[in-house]
C-alpha positions as CSV (number, residue, x, y, z in Angstrom):
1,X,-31.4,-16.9,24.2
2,X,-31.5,-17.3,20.6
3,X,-31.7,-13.4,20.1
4,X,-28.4,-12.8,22.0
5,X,-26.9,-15.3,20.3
6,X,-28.2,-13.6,16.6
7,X,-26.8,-10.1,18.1
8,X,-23.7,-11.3,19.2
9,X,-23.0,-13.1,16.0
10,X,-24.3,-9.7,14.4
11,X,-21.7,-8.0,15.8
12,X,-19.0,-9.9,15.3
13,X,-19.9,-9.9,11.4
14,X,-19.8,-6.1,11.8
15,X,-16.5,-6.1,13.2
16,X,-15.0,-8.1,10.6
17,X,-16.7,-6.1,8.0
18,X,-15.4,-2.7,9.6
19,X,-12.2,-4.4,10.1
20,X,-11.7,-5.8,6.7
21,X,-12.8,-1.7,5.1
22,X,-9.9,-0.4,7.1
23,X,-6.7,-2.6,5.7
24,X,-4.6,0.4,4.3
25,X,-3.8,0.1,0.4
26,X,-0.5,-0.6,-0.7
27,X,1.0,1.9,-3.6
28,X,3.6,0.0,-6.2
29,X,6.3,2.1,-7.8
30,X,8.3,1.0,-11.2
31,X,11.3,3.4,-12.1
32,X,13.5,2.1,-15.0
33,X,17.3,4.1,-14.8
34,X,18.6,5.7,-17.8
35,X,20.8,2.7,-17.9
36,X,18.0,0.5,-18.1
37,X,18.2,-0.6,-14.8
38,X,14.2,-1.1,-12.9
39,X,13.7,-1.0,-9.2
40,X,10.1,-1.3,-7.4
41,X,9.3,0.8,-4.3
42,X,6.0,-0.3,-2.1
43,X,4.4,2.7,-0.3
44,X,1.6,2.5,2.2
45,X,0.8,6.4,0.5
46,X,0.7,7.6,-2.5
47,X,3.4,9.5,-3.8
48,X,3.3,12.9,-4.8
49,X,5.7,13.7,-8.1
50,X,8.2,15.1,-6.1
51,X,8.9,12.0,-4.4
52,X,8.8,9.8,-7.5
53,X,11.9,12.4,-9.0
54,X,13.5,11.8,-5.7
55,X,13.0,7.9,-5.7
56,X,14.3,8.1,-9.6
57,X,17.3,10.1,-9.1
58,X,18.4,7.9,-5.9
59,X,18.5,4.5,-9.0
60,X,20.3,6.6,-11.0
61,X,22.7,6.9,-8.5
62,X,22.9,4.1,-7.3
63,X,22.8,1.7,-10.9
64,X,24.3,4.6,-13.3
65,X,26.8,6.7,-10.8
């Protein structure tokens, strides 16, 4: 008995473990607008440098017209 119980409360520390390795990482953006304006963007990715000038020129447009 004792020996099922250590193996089922192995496994469940396993899971947890396993479960805990696999939470995705969170990416945090800053742009600051030529007009001095800063935004944040939160990706579950990373961003390649194409889509940070894409991010950027979307504040410019929206804070500097």
């Amino acid at each position: 008995m004792k020996k099922t119980i250590i193996l089922a409360a192995a496994l469940f520390l396993t899971a947890g473990v396993t479960r805990l390795s696999a939470e995705e990482e969170d990416y945090y953006y800053g742009f600051i607008t030529s007009c001095g304006e800063e935004d944040f963007v939160i990706c579950d990715s990373e961003m390649d440098d194409d889509e940070c000038v894409e991010w950027l020129d979307w504040f410019e447009m929206i804070y500097c017209g």
